[in-house]
N, C-alpha and C positions, 0 to 999 in steps of 0.2 A: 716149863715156862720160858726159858734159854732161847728154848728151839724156835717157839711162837715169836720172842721177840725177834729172833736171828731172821724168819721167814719172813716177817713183814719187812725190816729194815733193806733184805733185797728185794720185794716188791717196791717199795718204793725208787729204789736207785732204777730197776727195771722203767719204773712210770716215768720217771725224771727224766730217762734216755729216751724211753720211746715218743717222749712229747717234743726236745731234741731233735730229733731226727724230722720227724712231722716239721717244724717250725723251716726246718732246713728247706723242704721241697714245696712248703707255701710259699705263695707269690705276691706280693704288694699290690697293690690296687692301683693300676698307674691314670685311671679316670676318675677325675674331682668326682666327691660324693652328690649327686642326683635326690634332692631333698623332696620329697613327696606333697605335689601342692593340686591343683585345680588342673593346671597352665600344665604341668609336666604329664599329670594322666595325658590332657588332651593329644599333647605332642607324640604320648605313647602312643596312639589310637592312629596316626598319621601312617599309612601304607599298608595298614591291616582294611581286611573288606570288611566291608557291611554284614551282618550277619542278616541272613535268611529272617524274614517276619511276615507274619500273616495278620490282616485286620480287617475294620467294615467299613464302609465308604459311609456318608451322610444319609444315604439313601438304603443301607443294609443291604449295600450291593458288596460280595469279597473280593477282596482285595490283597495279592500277594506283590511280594517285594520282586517276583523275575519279572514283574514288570517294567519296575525301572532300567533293565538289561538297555546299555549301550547310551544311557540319557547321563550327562549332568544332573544329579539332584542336590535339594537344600532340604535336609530335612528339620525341622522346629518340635523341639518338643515342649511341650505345654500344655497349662489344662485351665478353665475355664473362671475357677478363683486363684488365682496368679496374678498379682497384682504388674511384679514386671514382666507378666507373660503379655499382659493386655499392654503395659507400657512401649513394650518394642515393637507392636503391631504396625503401626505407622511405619515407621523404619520398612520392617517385613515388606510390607504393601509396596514400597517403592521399589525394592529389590526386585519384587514378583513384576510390578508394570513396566519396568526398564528390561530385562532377562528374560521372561517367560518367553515371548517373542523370538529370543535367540536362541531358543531349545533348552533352557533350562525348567526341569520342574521343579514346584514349589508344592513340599509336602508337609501339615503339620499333625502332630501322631501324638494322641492324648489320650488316658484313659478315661476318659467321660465317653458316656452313653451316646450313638448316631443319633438319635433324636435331640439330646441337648445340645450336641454343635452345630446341629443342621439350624435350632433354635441361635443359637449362638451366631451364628455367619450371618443369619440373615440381620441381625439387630447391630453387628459392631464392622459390616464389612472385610471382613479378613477375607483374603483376596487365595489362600494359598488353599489347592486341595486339604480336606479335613479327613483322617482316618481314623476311627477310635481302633485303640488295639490293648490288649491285655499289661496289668502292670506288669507282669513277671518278662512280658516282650518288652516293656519300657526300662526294667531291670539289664535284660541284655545286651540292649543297644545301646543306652548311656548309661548303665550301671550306678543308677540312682547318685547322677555327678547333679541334680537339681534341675530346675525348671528358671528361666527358656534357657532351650542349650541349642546351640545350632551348628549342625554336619554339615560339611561340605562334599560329596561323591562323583570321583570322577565316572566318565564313561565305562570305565573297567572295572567298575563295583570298589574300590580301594578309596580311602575317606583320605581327603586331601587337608582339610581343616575343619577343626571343630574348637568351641568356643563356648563359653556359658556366660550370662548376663546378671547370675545371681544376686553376684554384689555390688550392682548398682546403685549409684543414688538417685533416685526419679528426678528430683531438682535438678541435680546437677549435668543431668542428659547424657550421660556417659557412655548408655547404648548407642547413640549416634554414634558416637567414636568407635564404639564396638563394630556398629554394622558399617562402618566405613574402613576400617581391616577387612571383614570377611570378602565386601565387595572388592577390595582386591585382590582378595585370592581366586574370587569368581572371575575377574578380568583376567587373568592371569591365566587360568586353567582352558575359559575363551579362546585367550591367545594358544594356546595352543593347540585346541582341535581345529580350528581353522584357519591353523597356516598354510 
């Protein structure tokens, strides 16, 4: 029993050292800790590309993402009982009849059925192409960050700004303010393909 006690008390001295030694060649963390919020996913998402998506147009015509190849897009994600999905649509609309023009397109990518947004557009005016495309494609390109969330993509497929309207107050019109940030990152990204 001597022996047993003998053998554990240098295992421990062994464990004590070797945790020692480890502590020695860790390094300190010299960037403030990065707290996990809405605002910081998005910022993560800032110079990573778009990933690849396939969908149906309003008309069950398909629709793949190398489309967008070499365009500014806005993508909107939303879906048809969405209260602040419908609230920012104004907003949306004005972005699309100011931009569109300018070469930007305006995509919004729901999982509802081509027949109900084609019903959908025609009754609430929303101005931006409709795609329905699969949840688990609505999974990997905003990875269920809520509804309406809006991408910004430059020309080289790499997502310049992105944004979610979630926690609005409808009263208090705070989307405005939201879609008045985005629009300047769209002036901005403007600025500079046609310098």
């Amino acid at each position: 029993m001597a022996g047993l006690f003998l053998y554990l008390s240098h295992m421990k001295y062994f464990a004590v050292c070797f945790l020692l030694i480890i502590c020695q060649f860790a390094k300190a963390q010299d960037a403030p800790i990065k707290w996990a919020t809405q605002e910081t996913f998005f910022e993560d998402l800032v110079g990573k590309r778009l990933p690849a998506f396939n969908g149906l147009t309003v008309n069950n015509v398909s629709f793949k993402s190398e489309s967008l190849k070499d365009q500014i897009v806005l993508l909107n994600f939303w879906f048809i009982n969405c209260p602040p999905c419908i609230a920012e649509m104004p907003e949306l609309n004005k972005l699309a009849d100011k931009y569109a023009s300018k070469g930007v397109r305006f995509i919004g990518l729901t999982f509802d059925s081509p027949a109900e947004i084609k019903r959908f557009q025609k009754t609430n005016g929303y101005k931006y192409e409709l795609i329905s495309v699969s949840q688990e494609t609505i999974r990997k390109i905003n990875l269920n960050h809520g509804f309406p969330t809006n991408i910004l993509v430059a020309k080289n497929g790499n997502i310049l700004y992105a944004m979610a309207n979630v926690s609005f107050d409808i009263e208090m019109n705070s989307y405005i303010i939201k879609s008045m940030i985005f629009e300047e990152k769209l002036k901005s990204e403007l600025s500079i393909v046609y310098k």
